[in-house]
C-alpha positions in Angstrom: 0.0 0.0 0.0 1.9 3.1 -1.1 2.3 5.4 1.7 2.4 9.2 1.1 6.0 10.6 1.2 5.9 12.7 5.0 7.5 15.7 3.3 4.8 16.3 0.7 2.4 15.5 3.4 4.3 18.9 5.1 4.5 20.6 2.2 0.5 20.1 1.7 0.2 21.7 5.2 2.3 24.7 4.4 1.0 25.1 1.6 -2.5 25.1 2.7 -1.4 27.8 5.6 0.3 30.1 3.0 -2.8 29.6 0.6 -5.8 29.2 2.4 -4.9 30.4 6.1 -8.3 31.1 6.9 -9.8 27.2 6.6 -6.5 26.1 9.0 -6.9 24.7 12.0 -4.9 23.2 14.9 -6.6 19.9 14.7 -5.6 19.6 10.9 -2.1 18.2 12.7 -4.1 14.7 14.0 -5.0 14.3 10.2 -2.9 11.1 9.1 -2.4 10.7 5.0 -3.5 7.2 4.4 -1.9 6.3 0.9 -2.0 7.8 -2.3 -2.9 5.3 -4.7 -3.8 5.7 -8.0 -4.1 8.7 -7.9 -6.6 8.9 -4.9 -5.2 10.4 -1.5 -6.9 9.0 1.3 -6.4 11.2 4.6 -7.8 9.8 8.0 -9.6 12.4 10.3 -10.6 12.0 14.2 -14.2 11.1 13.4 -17.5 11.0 11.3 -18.0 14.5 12.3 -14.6 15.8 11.3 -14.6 13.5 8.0 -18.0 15.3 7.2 -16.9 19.0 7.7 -13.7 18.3 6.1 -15.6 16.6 2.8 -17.8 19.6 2.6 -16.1 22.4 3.5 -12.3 22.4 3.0 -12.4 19.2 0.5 -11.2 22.0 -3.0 -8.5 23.6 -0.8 -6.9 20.0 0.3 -7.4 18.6 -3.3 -5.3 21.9 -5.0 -2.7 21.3 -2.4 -2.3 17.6 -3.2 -2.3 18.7 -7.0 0.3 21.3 -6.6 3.0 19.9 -4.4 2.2 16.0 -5.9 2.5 17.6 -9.8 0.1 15.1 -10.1 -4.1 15.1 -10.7 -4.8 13.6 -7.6 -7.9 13.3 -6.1 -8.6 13.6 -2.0 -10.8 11.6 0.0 -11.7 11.5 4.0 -11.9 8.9 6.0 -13.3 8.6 9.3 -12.1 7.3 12.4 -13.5 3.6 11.9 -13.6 3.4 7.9 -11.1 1.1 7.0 -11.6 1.4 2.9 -12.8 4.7 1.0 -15.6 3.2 0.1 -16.8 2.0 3.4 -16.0 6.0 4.5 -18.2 7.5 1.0 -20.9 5.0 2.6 -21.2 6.1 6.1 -20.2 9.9 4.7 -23.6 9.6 2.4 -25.9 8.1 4.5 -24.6 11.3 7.1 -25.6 13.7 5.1 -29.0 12.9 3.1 -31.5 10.3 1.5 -33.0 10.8 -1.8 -37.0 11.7 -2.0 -39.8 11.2 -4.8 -39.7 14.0 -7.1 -35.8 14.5 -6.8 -36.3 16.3 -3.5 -33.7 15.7 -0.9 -33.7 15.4 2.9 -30.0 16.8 3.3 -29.2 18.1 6.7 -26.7 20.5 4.7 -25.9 22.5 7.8 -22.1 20.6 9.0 -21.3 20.4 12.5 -18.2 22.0 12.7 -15.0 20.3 15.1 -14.6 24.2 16.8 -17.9 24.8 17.8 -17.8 22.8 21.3 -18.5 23.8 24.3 -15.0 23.9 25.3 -14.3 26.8 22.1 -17.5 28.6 23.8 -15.8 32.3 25.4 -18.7 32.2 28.5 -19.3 35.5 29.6 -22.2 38.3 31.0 -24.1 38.4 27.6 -24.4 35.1 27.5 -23.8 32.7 30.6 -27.7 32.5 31.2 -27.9 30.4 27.0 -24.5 28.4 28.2 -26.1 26.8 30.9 -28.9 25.3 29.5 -27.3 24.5 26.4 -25.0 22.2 28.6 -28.0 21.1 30.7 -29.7 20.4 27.3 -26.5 18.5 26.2 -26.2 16.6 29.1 -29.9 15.3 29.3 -32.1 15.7 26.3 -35.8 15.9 26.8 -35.2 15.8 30.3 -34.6 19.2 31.3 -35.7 22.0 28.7 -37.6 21.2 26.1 -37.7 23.1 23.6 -34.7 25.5 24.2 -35.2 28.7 22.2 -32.2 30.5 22.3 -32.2 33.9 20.7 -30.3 37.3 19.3 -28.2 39.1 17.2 -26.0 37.8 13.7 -22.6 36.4 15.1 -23.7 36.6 18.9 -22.9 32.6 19.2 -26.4 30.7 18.5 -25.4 28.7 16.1 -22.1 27.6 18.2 -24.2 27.0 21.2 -26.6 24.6 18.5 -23.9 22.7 17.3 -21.9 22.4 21.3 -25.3 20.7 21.7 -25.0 18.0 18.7 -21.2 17.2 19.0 -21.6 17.1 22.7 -24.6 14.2 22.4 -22.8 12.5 19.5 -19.2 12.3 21.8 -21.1 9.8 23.9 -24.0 8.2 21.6 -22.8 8.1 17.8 -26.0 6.5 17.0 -28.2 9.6 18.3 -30.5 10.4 15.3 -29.9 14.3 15.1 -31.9 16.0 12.7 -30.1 19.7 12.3 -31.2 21.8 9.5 -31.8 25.5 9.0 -35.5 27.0 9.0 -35.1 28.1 5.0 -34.0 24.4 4.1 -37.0 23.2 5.9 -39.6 25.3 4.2 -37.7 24.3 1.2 -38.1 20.6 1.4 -41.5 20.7 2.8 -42.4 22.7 -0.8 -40.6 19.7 -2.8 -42.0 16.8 -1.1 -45.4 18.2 -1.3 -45.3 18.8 -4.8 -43.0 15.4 -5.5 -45.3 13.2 -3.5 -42.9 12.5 -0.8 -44.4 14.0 2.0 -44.7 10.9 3.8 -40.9 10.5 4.0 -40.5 14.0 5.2 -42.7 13.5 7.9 -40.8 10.5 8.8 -37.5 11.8 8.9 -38.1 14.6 11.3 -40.2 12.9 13.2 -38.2 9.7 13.9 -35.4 11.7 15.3 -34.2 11.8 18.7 -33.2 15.7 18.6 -34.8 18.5 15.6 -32.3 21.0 15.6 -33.6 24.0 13.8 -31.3 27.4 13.2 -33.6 30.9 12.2 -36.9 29.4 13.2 -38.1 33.3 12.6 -37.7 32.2 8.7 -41.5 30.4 9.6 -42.8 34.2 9.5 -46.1 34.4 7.5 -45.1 30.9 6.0 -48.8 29.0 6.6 -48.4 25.7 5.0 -44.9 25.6 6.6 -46.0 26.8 10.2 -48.8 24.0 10.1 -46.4 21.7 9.0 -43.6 22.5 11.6 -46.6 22.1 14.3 -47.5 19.4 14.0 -43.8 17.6 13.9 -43.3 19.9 17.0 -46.1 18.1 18.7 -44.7 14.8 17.8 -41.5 15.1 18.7 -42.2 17.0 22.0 -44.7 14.1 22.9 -42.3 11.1 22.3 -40.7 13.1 24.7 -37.8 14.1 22.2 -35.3 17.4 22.5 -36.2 20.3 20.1 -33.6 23.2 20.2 -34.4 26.0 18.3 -32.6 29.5 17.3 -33.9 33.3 16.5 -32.9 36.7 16.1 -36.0 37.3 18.4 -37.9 35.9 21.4 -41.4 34.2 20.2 -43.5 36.6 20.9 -41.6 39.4 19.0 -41.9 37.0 15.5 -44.0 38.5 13.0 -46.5 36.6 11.1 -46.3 33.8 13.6 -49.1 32.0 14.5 -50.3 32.0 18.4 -50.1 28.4 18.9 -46.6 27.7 17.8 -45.8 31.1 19.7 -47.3 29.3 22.8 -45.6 26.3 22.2 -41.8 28.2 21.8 -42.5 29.1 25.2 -43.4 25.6 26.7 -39.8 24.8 27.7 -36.8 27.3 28.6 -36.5 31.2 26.2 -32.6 32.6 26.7 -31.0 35.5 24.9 -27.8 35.9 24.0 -26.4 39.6 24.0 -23.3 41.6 22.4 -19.6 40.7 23.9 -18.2 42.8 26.8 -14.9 44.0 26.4 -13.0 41.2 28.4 -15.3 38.7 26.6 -14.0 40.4 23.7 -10.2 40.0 24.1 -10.8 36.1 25.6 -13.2 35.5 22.2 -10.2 37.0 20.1 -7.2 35.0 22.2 -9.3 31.6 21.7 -9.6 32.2 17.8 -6.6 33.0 17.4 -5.2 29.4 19.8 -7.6 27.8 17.4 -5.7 28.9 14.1 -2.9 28.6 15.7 -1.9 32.1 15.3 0.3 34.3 18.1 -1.2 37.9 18.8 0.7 40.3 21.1 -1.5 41.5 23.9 -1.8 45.1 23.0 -2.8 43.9 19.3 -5.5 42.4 21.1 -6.4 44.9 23.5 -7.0 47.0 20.3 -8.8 44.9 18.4 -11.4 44.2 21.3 -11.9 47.8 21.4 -12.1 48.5 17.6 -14.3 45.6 17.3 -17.1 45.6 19.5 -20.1 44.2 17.5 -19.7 39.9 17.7 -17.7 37.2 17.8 -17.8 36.8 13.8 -16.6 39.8 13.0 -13.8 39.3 15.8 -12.8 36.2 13.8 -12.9 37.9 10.7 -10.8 41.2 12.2 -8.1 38.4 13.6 -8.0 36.9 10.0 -7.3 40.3 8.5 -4.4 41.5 10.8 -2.7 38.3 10.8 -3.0 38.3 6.9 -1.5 41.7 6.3 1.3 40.9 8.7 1.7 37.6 6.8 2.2 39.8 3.3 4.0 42.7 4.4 6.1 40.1 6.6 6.5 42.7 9.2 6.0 41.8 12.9 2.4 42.1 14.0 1.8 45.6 16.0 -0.9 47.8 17.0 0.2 50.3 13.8 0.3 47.3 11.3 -3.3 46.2 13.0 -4.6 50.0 12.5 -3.3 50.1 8.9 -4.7 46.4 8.1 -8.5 47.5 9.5 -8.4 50.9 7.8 -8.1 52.6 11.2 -7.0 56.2 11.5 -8.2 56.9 15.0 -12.0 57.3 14.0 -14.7 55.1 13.9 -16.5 54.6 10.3 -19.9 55.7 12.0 -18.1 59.1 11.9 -17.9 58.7 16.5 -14.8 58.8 18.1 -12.8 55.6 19.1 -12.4 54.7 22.9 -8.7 55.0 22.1 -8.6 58.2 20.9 -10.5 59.6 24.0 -7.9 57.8 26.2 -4.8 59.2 24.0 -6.1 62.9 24.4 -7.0 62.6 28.4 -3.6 60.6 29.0 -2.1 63.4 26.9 -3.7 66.1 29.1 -3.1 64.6 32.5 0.5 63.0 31.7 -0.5 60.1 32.7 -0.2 56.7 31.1 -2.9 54.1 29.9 -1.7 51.3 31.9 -2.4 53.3 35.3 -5.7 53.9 33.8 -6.4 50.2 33.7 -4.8 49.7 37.3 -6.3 49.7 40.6 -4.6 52.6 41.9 -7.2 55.1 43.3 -4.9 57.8 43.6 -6.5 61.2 42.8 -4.2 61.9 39.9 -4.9 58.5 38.4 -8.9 58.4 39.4 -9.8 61.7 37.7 -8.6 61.2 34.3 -10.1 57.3 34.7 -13.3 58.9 35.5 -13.0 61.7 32.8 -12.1 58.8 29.9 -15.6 57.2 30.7 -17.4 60.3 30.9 -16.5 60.9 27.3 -16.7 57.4 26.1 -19.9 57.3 27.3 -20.9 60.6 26.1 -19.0 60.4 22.3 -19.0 56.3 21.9 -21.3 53.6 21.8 -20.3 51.5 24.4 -22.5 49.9 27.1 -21.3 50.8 31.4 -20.1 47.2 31.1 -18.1 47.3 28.5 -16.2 51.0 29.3 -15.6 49.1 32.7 -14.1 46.3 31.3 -11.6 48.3 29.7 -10.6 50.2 32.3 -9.5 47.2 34.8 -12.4 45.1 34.5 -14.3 47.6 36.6 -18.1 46.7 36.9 -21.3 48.9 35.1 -22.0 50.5 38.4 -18.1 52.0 39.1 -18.3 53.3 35.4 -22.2 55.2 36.1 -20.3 55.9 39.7 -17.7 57.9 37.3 -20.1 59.0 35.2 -22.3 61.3 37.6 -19.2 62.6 39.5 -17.7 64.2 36.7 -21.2 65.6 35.5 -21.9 67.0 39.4 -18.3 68.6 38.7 -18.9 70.6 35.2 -22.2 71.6 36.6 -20.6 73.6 39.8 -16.8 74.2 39.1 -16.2 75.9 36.2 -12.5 75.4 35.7 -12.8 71.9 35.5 -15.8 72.5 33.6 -13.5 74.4 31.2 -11.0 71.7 31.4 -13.5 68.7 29.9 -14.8 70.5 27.6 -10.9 71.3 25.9 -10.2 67.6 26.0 -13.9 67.2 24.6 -12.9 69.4 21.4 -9.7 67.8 20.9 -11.3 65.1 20.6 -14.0 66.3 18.3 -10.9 67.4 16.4 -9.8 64.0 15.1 -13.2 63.8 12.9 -12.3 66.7 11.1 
């Protein structure tokens, strides 16, 4: 059985860093190159889940990588863990992912777990330690302890990684759990072909023989009739068999438009948690884990900086670490806080035309000689508190940034130290005008830097 040379297997690797950086992950270093045999490389992963995400979603990147460092047109194929031909892993990879329907309609989970979204990759924090929980307790018991579990809120706010902790969680200790996880949209979808191919009987029987319906945007049901009758009535089945339904939004049932009552009512029957923006420190530990995950080094004051540039989710985070780490790659100049800055487009100003938090803390660091580390530190010391409490007056008053995440810049410092901060230094400009005189300079330098 030929055996692929272990230098082209590293030269694959590199090559895939160098090309296609954003699709690398730490784990790709337990992937073990099988053979390459007539032309076929057969690479083994960890398991059916890993086989699956790498088949579908890194499977073009892997096969150009073979093909340029091979010269060869080689083809790539996954295995799983247990597979012990290609063909037995094509087998258990197709009956993974979908059955065919009457009228060419096909039941194809199509969303992929993917190996990062565990529980262990999930950054816990304020905004969303309430969703963790229950997720977990879901994990850990399904059906027994909230059923359903709607979890809801904004794009990139970590629903869908909480959905899929869930399924690789369950599968880790039963394989053979029949989980059925499939976005709202490809629901509707099917539903539409199998009624008009005649399959509707299959349909009904593959969601409703599961032992967990996982369903991502249920809000896409909005004004959908056929579908929402449809949905309840697999809802009812499930819940009665006593089976787990999990269920994501980017609002709470009652705020759904075009939802009918009943399946409102029924959203509400188990447990409803919200998952909120990303505090600063959640921020920097979100940014730190993506970054261990790609294997990527990022100095702590690069990180700092992109918490605070970045303050909307976790996807954009990922997206903002990609970006630095790529220019630095290019430019192959160590990774700083001005390469970071250039790489983001950052001249000091947020695009909405508001100040950055950093720019406030340059000008008042500036104007009380003081420096941003003493800011951040617990010293109390009147010289060090009053520009401390000046920086959150104006980042509250010229930014967008909640108590709790001003706070957690400055030290970690909770939402009611920052209001504390906030109401002393108006009491002040209301009755001393010097100092009155004072914030408001510092206020128009900073105004300055959107000119």
């Amino acid at each position: 059985m030929p055996k692929l040379d272990p230098a082209l297997w590293r030269d694959m690797m590199g090559y895939l860093r160098d090309k296609h950086a954003p699709i690398c992950r730490q784990w790709f270093e337990a992937l073990e190159p099988e053979r390459l045999d007539g032309g076929l490389l057969q690479v083994r992963t960890q398991s059916k889940v890993h086989q699956t995400y790498l088949q579908k979603s890194c499977l073009e990147p892997f096969t150009e990588a073979a093909q340029q460092v091979t010269g060869q047109l080689v083809a790539v194929r996954f295995l799983n863990g247990d597979a012990t031909t290609v063909d037995d892993a094509e087998h258990e990879l197709a009956k993974h992912t979908g059955e065919s329907l009457a009228g060419g309609a096909t039941l194809d989970d199509e969303l992929v777990l993917s190996p990062d979204f565990t529980f262990e990759h999930f950054i816990q924090g304020p905004n969303n330690e309430l969703a963790f929980a229950l997720a977990q307790a879901v994990a850990d018991r399904p059906a027994k302890a909230y059923n359903p579990l709607f979890i809801h809120g904004g794009v990139g706010l970590g629903k869908t990684h909480l959905l899929q902790a869930i399924c690789l969680a369950i599968l880790g200790r039963d394989p053979g759990f029949k989980i059925v996880y499939v976005s709202c949209e490809k629901f509707t979808n099917q539903f539409l072909e199998c009624v008009r191919g005649g399959g509707l009987n299959d349909f009904r029987h593959h969601y409703r023989d599961a032992d967990m319906l996982v369903v991502d945007d249920i809000h896409f049901l909005s004004e959908k009739e056929r579908s929402q009758e449809e949905f309840f009535h697999t809802f009812n089945e499930l819940h009665q068999q006593q089976k787990q339904i999990v269920l994501s939004s980017d609002a709470p049932p009652d705020d759904i438009p075009g939802l009918t009552d009943r399946l409102v009512s029924r959203f509400n029957w188990g447990v409803v948690a919200q998952v909120n923006r990303p505090s600063y420190e959640t921020r920097v530990a979100i940014i730190r884990a993506k970054a261990a995950l790609r294997g990527v080094t990022i100095p702590e004051e690069v990180t700092e900086y992109l918490a605070r540039k970045v303050d909307s989710n976790a996807r954009v985070l990922e997206g903002a670490v990609h970006t630095v780490e790529a220019h630095a790659k290019m430019l192959k100049k160590e990774l700083t806080v001005a390469l970071a800055r250039a790489a983001l487009g950052d001249p000091g100003v947020a695009p909405s035309g508001r100040v950055t938090l950093q720019r406030i803390i340059d000008v008042v660091t500036d104007f009380y000689n003081v420096k941003t580390a003493e800011l951040q530190s617990r010293r109390r010391h009147k010289s060090i508190a009053e520009p401390r409490q000046v920086c959150m007056y104006l980042a509250r008053q010229r930014t967008d940034l909640s108590l709790e995440e001003i706070g957690g810049h400055f030290g970690g410092r909770d939402h009611t130290t920052v209001m504390h901060s906030v109401q002393k230094i108006e009491s002040r400009v209301a009755v001393e005008p010097q100092f009155s005189a004072q914030v408001e300079q510092m206020n128009q330098q900073v105004e300055a830097s959107l000119v």
